[in-house]
C-alpha positions as CSV (number, residue, x, y, z in Angstrom):
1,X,46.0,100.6,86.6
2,X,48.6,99.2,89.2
3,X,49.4,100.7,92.1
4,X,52.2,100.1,94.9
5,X,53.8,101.6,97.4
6,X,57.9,100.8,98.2
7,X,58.7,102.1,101.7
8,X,62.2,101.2,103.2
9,X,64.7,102.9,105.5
10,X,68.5,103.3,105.3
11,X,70.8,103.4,107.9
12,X,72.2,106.8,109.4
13,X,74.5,109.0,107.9
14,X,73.5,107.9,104.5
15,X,70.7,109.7,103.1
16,X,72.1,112.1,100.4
17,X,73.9,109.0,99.0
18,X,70.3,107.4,98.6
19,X,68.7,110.8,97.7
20,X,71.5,110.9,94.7
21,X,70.7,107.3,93.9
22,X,67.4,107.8,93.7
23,X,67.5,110.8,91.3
24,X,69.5,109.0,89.1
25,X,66.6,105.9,88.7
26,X,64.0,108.8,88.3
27,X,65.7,110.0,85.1
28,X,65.8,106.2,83.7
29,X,62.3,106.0,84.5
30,X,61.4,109.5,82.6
31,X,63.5,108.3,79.6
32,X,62.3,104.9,79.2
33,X,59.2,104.3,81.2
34,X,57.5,107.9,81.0
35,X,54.0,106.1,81.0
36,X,54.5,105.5,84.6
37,X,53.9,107.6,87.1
38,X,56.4,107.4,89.9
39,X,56.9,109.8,93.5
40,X,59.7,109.4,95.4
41,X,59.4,111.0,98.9
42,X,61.5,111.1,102.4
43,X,59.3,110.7,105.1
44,X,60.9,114.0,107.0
45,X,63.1,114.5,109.7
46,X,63.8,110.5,109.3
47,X,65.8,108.0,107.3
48,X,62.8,106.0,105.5
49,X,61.8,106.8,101.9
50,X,58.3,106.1,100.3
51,X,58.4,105.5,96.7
52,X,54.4,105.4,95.0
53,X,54.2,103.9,91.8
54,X,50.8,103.5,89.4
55,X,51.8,101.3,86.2
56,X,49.1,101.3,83.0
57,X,49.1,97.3,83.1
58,X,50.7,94.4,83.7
59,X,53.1,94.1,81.0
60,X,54.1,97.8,82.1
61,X,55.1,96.4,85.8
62,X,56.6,93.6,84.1
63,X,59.0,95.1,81.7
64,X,59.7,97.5,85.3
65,X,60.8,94.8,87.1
66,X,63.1,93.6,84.3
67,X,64.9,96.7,83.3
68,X,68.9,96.8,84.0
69,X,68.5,100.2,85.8
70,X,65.6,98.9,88.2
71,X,68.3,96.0,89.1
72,X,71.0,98.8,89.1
73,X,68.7,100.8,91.7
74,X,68.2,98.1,94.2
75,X,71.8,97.3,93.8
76,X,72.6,100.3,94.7
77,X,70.6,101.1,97.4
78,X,70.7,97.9,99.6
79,X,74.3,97.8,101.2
80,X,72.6,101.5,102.9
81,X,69.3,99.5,103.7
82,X,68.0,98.8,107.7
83,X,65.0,98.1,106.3
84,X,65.3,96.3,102.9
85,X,62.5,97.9,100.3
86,X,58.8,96.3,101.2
87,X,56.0,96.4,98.6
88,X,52.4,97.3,99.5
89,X,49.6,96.9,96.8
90,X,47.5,100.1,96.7
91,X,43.7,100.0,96.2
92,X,42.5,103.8,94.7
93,X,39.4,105.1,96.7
94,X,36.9,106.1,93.9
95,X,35.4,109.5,94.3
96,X,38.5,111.2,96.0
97,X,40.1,114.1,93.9
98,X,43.0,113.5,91.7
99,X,45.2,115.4,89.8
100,X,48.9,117.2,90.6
101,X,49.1,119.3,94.0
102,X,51.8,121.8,94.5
């Protein structure tokens, strides 16, 4: 499994425009990638957004990268961008709980 972590920040004023953008890559994702596991979240009371994703393999990340809505998403997103969208590989911790929380 691959895991990685997109955090960026968009400027003022222009958070629900982002929030509706990202909601719109989300239901790409479910219809043609539903293998990967993808969170979105706004860190709260702020303007930066942390995105987790865990992809089943390589080819998996590969063909994510590729897709016309993935360009579509960063396209969309990056004229509201102060920070433009870094990517932090994740190493899972064995032994800690997993599953959905509420």
């Amino acid at each position: 499994m691959i895991q990685k972590m997109m955090k960026y920040t968009v400027t003022g004023g222009n958070v629900e425009k982002v929030k509706a953008i990202v909601a719109e890559f989300i239901e790409n994702m479910r219809r043609y990638e539903p293998e990967i596991q993808y969170d979105a979240y706004r860190i709260k009371e702020t303007n930066s957004f942390v995105h987790i994703l865990c992809f089943p393999g390589e080819q998996a990340e590969r063909a994510h990268r590729e897709a016309p809505y993935t360009a579509n998403f960063f396209n969309a997103i990056h004229p509201f961008c102060e920070e433009q969208p870094v990517f932090i590989d994740l190493e899972k911790i064995e032994g800690v709980l997993g599953g959905e929380y509420e």
